[in-house]
C-alpha positions in Angstrom: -22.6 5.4 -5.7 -21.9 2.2 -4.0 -19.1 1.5 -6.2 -17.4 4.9 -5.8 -17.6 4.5 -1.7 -16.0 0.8 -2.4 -13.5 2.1 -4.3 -13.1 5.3 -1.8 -13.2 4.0 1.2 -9.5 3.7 2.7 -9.5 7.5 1.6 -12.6 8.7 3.4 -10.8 7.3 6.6 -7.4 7.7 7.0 -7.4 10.6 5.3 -8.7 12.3 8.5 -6.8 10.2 10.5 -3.6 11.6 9.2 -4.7 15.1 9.2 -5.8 14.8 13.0 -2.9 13.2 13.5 -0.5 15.6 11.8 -2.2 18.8 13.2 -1.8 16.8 16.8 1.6 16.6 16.0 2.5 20.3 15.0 0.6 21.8 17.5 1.1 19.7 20.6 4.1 17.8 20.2 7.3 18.6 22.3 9.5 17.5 19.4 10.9 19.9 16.8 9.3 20.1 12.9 12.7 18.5 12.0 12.6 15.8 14.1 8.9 15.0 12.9 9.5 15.4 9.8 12.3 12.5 10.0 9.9 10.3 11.6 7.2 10.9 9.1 9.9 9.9 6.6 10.9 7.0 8.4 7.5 5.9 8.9 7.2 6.0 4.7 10.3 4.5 4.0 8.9 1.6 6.4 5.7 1.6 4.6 7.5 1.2 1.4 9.0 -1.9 3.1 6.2 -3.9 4.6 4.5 -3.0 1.5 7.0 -4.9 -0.2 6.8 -7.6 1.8 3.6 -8.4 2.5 3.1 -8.3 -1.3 5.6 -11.0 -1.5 4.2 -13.1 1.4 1.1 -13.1 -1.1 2.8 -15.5 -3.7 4.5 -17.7 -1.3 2.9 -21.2 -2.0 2.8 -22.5 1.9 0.5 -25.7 1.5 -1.4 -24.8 4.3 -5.0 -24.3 3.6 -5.4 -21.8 5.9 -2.6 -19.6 4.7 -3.9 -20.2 1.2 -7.4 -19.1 1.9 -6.4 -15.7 3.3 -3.7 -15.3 0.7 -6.6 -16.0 -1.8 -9.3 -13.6 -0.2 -6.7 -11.0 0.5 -4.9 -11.1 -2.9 -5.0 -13.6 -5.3 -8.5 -13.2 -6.1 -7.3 -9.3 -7.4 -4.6 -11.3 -9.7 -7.8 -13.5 -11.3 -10.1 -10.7 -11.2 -7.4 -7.3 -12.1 -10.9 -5.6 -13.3 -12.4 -5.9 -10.2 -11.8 -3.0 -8.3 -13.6 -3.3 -5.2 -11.9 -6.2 -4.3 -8.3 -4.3 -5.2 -7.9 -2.6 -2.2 -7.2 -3.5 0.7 -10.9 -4.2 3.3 -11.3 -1.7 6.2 -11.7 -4.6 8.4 -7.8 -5.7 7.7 -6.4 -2.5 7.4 -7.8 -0.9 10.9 -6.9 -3.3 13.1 -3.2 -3.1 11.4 -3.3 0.5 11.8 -3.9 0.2 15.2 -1.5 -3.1 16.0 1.3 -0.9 13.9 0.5 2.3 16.1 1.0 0.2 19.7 4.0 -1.2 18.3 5.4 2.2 17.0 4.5 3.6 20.4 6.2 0.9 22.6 9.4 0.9 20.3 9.6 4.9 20.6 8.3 5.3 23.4 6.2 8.7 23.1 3.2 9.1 21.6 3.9 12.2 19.7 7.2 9.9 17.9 4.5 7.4 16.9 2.2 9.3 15.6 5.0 10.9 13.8 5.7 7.6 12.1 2.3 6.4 11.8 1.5 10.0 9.4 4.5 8.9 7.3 3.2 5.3 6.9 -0.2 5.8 6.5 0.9 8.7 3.8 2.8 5.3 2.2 -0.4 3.2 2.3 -2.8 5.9 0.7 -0.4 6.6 -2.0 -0.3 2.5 -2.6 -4.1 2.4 -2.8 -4.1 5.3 -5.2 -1.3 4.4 -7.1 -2.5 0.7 -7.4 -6.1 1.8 -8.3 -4.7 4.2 -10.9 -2.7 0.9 -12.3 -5.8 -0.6 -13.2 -7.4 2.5 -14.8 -7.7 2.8 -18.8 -6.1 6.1 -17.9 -3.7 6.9 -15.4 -2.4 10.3 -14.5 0.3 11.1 -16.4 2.9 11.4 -13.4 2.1 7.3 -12.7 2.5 5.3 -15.9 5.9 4.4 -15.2 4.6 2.9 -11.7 1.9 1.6 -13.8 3.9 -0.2 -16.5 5.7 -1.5 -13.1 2.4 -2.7 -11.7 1.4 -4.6 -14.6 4.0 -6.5 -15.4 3.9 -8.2 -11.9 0.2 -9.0 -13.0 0.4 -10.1 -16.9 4.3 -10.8 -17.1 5.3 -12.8 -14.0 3.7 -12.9 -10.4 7.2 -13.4 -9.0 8.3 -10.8 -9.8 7.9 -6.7 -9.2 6.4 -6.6 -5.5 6.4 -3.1 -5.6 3.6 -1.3 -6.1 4.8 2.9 -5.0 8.1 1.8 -5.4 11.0 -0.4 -7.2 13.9 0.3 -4.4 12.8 -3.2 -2.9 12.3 -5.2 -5.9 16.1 -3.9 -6.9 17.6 -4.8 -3.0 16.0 -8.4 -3.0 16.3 -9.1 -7.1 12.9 -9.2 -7.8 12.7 -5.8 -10.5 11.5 -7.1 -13.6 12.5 -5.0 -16.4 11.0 -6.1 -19.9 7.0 -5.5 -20.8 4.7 -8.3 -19.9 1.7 -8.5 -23.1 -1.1 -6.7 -21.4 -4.5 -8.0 -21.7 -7.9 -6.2 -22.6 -8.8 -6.7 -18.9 -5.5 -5.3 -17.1 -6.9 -1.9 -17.4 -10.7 -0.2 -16.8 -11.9 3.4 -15.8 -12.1 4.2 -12.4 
């Protein structure tokens, strides 16, 4: 039981948090279900993005020690350890407090609360589809519709770390030449059940 909530737990939150913030959105919000509905895809293209990104800032070797302890505890430990699954998604106390910082800023830069929250349904959409997708990279068996993203996945893990940042997507890895194309050799521990 333990293990399923550890592997859950993004999902039992934000889950809600979308809905509730979607069914704000459509039933109090001044703007027009096109103009949410551009948001919310703006908000996932942007997730796409920082996802991207912060995957990269993962494998930058900074020499600080600092730097390399949270890029240890918040990734690199997954790339030793691909079988542990717990420690594959991202903690609640990281990803809250991001939530939240990304929601202020969203809400400054747009000014209304109903265009942030807009956004913020598209990007958390991106970062539950991450956790799923990445959690279903390191299953023995994948649903059918993810193997490609799968295949993707793993050869950032088994062929070359500096390479194939994306997780839900390749568009980035193609824009900043990081898609790596040929198959890595997997191990016996690149893949378990979930």
């Amino acid at each position: 039981m333990q293990n399923w909530l550890l592997r859950n737990r993004p999902f039992l939150i934000f889950v809600p948090v979308v809905a509730a913030m979607a069914g704000w959105s459509v039933t109090h919000s001044t703007l027009g279900p096109i103009r949410l509905l551009i948001l919310g895809i703006s908000g996932l293209v942007a997730w796409t993005l920082m996802e991207w990104v912060l995957h990269r800032a993962m494998h930058i070797d900074t020499g600080i020690g600092l730097i390399e302890r949270l890029q240890d505890s918040a990734h690199l430990r997954h790339h030793r350890e691909p079988d542990d699954l717990e420690h594959s998604m991202v903690r609640l106390r990281a990803s809250v407090p991001i939530v939240l910082l990304l929601f202020g800023v969203a809400w400054l830069a747009l000014g209304q609360i109903d265009e942030a929250l807009a956004v913020m349904c598209g990007l958390l959409i991106g970062y539950l589809f991450y956790e799923f997708v990445h959690l279903s990279a390191h299953a023995a068996h994948p649903p059918p519709g993810l193997r490609s993203l799968q295949r993707m996945h793993l050869r950032h893990h088994f062929g070359s770390n500096d390479r194939a940042f994306g997780v839900t997507s390749p568009v980035w890895d193609f824009i900043f030449g990081t898609y790596r194309a040929t198959e890595p050799r997997t191990s016996a521990r690149a893949t378990q059940r979930v």
